[in-house]
C-alpha positions as CSV (number, residue, x, y, z in Angstrom):
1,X,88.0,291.9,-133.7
2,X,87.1,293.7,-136.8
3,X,89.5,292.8,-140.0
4,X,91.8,296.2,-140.6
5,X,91.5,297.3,-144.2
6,X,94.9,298.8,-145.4
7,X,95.3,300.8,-148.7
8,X,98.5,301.6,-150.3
9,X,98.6,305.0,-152.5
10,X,102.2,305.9,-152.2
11,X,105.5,304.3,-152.7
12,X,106.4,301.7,-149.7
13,X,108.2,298.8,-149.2
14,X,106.2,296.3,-147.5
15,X,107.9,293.7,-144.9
16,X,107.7,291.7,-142.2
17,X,109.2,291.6,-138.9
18,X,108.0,289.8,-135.4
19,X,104.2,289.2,-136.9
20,X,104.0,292.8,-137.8
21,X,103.5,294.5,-141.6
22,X,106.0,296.7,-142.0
23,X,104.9,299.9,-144.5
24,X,108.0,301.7,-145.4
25,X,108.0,304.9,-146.6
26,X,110.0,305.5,-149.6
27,X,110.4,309.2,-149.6
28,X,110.6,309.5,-146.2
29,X,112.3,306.5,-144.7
30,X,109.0,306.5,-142.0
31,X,108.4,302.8,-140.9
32,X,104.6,302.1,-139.4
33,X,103.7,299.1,-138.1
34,X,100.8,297.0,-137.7
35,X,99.6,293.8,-136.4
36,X,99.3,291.3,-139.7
37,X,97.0,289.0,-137.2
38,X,94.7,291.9,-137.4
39,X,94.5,292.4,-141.4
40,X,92.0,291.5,-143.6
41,X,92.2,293.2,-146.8
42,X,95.4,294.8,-148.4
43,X,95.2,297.1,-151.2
44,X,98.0,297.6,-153.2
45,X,97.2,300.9,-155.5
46,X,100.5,302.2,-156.5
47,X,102.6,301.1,-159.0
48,X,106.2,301.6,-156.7
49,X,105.5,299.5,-154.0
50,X,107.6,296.5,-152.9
51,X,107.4,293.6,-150.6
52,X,108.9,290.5,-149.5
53,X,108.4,287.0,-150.1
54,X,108.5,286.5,-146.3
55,X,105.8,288.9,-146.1
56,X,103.3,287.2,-148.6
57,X,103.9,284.0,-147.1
58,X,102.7,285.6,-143.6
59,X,99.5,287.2,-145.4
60,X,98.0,284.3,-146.6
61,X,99.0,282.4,-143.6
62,X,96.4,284.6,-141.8
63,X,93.9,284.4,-145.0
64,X,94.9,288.2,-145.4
65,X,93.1,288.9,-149.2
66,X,95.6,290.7,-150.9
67,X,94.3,293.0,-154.2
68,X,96.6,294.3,-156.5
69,X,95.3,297.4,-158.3
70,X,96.3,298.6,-162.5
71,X,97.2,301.9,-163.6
72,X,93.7,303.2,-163.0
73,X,93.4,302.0,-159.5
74,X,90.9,299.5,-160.3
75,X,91.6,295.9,-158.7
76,X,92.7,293.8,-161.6
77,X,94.7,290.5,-159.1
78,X,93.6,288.7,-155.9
79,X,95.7,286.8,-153.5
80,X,94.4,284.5,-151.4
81,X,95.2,280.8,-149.7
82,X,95.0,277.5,-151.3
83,X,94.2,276.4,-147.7
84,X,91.8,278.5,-145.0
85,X,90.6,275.8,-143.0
86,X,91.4,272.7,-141.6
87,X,88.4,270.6,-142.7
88,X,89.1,271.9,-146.5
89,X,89.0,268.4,-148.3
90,X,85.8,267.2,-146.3
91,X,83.7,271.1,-147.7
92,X,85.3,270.9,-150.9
93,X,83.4,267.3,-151.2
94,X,80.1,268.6,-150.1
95,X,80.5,271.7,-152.2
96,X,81.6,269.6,-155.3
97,X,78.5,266.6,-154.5
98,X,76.0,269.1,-154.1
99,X,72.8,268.5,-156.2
100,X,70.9,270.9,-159.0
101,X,68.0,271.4,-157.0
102,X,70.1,272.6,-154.0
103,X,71.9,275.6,-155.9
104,X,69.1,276.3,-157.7
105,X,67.0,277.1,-153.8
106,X,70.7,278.9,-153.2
107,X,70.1,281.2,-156.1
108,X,66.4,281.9,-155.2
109,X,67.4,283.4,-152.3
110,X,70.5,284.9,-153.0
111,X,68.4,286.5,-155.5
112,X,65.3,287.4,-153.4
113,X,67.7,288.4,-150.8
114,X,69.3,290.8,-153.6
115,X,66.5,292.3,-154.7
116,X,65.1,293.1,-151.1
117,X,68.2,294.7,-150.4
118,X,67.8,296.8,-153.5
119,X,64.2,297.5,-152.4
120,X,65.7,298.8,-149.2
121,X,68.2,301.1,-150.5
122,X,65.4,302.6,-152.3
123,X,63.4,303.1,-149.4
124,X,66.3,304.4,-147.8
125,X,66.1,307.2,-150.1
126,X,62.3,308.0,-150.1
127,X,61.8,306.6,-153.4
128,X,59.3,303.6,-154.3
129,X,60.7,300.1,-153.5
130,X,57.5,298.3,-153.0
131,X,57.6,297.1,-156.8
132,X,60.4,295.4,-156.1
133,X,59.6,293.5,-153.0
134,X,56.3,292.1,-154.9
135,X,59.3,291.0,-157.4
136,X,61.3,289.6,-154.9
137,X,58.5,287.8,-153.5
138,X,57.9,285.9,-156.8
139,X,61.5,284.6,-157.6
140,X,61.1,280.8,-158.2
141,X,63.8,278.2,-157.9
142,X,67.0,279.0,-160.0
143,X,65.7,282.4,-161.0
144,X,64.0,280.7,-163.9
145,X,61.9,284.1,-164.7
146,X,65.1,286.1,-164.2
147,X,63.6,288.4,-161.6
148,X,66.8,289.7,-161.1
149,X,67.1,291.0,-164.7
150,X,63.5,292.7,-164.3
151,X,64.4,294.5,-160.7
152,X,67.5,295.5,-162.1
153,X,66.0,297.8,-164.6
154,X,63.8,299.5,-162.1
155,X,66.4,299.8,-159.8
156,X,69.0,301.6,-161.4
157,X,66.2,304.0,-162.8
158,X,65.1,304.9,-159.8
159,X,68.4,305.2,-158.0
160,X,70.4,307.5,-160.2
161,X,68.7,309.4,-163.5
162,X,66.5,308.0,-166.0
163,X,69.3,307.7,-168.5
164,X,71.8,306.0,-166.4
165,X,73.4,303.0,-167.7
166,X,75.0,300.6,-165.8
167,X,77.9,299.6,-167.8
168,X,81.7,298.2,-167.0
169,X,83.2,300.7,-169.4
170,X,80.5,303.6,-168.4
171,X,80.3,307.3,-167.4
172,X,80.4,308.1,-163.9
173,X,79.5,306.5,-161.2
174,X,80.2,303.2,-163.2
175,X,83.8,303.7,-162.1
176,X,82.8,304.0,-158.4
177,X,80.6,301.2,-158.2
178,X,83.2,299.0,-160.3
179,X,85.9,299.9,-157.7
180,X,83.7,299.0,-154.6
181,X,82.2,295.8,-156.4
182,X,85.9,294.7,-157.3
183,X,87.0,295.0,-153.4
184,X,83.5,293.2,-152.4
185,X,84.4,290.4,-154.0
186,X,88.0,290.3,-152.9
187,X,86.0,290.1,-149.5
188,X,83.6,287.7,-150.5
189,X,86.3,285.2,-151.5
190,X,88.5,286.1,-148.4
191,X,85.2,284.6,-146.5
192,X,84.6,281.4,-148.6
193,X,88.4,280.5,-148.1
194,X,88.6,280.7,-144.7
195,X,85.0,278.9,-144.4
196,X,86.8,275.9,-146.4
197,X,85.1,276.4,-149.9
198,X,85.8,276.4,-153.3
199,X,85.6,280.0,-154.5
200,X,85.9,279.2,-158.4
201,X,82.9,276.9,-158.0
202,X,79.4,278.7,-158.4
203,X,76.2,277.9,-157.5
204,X,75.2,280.1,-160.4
205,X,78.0,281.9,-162.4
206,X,79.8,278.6,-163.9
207,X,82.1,281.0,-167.0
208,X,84.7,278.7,-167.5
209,X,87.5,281.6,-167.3
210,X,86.3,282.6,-164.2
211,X,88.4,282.0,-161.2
212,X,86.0,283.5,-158.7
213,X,82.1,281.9,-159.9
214,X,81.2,281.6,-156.1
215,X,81.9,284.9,-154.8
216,X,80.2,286.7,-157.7
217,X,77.3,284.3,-156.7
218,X,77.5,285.3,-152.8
219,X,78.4,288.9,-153.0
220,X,74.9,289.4,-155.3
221,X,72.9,290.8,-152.3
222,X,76.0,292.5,-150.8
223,X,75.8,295.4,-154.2
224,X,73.5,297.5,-152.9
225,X,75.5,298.1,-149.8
226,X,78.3,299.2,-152.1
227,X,75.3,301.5,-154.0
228,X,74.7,303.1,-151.3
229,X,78.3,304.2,-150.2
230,X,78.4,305.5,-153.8
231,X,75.6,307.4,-153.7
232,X,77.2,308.7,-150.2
233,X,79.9,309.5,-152.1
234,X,78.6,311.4,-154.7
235,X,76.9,313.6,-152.2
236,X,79.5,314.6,-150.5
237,X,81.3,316.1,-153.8
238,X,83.0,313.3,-155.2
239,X,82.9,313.1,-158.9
240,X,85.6,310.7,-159.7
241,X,87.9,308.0,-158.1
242,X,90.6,309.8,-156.7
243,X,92.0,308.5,-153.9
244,X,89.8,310.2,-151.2
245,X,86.8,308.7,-152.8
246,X,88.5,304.7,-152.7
247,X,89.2,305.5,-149.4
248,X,85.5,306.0,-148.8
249,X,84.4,303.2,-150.6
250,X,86.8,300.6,-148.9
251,X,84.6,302.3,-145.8
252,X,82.1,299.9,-147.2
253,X,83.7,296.9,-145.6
254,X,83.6,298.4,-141.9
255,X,79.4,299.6,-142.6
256,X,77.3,298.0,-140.1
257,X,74.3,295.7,-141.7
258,X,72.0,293.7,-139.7
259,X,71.5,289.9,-140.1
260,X,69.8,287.0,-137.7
261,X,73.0,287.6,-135.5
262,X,72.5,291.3,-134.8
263,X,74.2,294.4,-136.3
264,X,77.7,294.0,-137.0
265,X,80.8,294.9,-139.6
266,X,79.2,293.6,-143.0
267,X,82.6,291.9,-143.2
268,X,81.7,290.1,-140.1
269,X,78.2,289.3,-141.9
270,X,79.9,287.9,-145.1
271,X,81.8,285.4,-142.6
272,X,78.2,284.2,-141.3
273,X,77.0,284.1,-145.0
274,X,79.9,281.8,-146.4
275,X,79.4,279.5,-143.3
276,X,75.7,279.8,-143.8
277,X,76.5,278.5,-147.3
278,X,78.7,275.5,-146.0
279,X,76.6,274.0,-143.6
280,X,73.6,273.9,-146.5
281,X,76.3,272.2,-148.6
282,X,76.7,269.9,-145.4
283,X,73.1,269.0,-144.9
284,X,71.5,269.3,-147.8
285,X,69.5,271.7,-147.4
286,X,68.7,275.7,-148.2
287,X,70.4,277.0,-144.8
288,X,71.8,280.1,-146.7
289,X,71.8,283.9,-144.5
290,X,72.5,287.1,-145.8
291,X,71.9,290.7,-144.0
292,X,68.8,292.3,-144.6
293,X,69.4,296.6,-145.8
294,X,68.0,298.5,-142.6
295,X,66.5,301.6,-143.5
């Protein structure tokens, strides 16, 4: 079953009662119920909603990622479980024991895989991609000629105007793509937990203040998906993050993208990739999966 993705824009008071999230309406007294077994990401965007301690014990019972959003909607908290899975202590060890050379192969082909995904979004498009494939062909072990730095620059030229910058505090669309990479990595780290990993250890990304090093590693070829829905987004008239345009970007988590399994929920496909990640932890080896963008 496909993870539900619920977003809270209104006041509610959130509860719990026989397994079931209880959204009550503030204004209105409505109460609408739904399964928690069958959540997987709750966004909390308004400032006037309430909830339970009962009811946060339930979500991270069920490794239910809860994101807390500021005054500007944009995700600024993350709730998830200290626990989400039973052999925990025996993947923390081979997460924590695992050698230089190993991460380093992990970020070569998170990073090739990243850039290949770019390549494809591009394609997607009808505009050139094939630079970036020869680029992504070339990444060495650990990134050591920061490829990703060099595809970067021709990506973002390509996919939005010449004098686009891709910048935290930018002009829009930087607000729209720092909304849907915010819930992506709320996602990512939903996966790594319940796969029994470490999420604040990186393969990569090692920023001492940084509470979520892995999932900014793992979620690297996951951003052009987001792109895309941002690029969806702008051609369908939206030219800020209102409410209707979050609600399209939390689409994102519910796109299908194809992997060695098939086509499935890219949520789905971020479960494969964390597991992917634990078994090369387990044996040693570069073992890692990610989807591949289908044009």
């Amino acid at each position: 079953m496909i993870a539900r993705v619920i977003q809270i824009t209104k006041p509610m008071h959130l509860s719990v009662k026989l397994k079931q999230l209880q959204l009550t309406d503030k204004d209105s007294g409505e109460v609408v119920e739904r399964p928690i077994e069958d959540l997987g990401v709750l966004v909390v965007e308004h400032p006037q909603v309430t909830w339970t301690h009962v009811l946060m014990q339930e979500l991270v019972e069920h490794n239910v990622a809860v994101v807390i959003c500021d005054a500007r909607h944009m995700p600024s908290g993350l709730l998830l479980p200290l626990s989400g899975n039973t052999l925990q202590q025996e993947r923390f060890a081979a997460q924590v024991n695992a050698g230089l050379p190993l991460k380093k192969q992990l970020w070569q082909q998170t990073i090739k895989a990243k850039i290949g995904n770019q390549a494809g979004v591009l394609e997607s498009l009808e505009k050139e991609g094939e630079a970036l494939r020869y680029l992504a062909k070339q990444v060495r072990s650990g990134d050591v000629d920061n490829h990703e730095a060099q595809a970067a620059r021709r990506y973002w030229s390509q996919l939005f105007l010449d004098e686009f910058r891709r910048e935290r505090e930018g002009d829009w669309p930087n607000p729209a793509l720092n909304y849907g990479y915010a819930i992506l990595r709320a996602a990512t780290a939903r996966a790594l937990v319940a796969a029994g990993l470490l999420p604040t250890l990186g393969i990569h990304h090692h920023n001492r203040y940084n509470a979520y090093a892995l999932a900014d590693d793992i979620m690297e070829p996951y951003r052009p998906y987001v792109d895309i829905m941002v690029m969806d987004a702008m051609d369908i008239g939206h030219d800020n993050l209102d409410k209707y345009c979050r609600q399209h970007l939390l689409g994102m988590l519910h796109i299908d993208v194809v992997d060695e399994k098939g086509k499935g929920p890219l949520m789905v496909a971020l479960q494969r990739t964390a597991q992917s990640l634990c078994t090369s932890y387990q044996e040693g080896e570069c073992l890692i999966t990610y989807p591949v963008y289908d044009t």
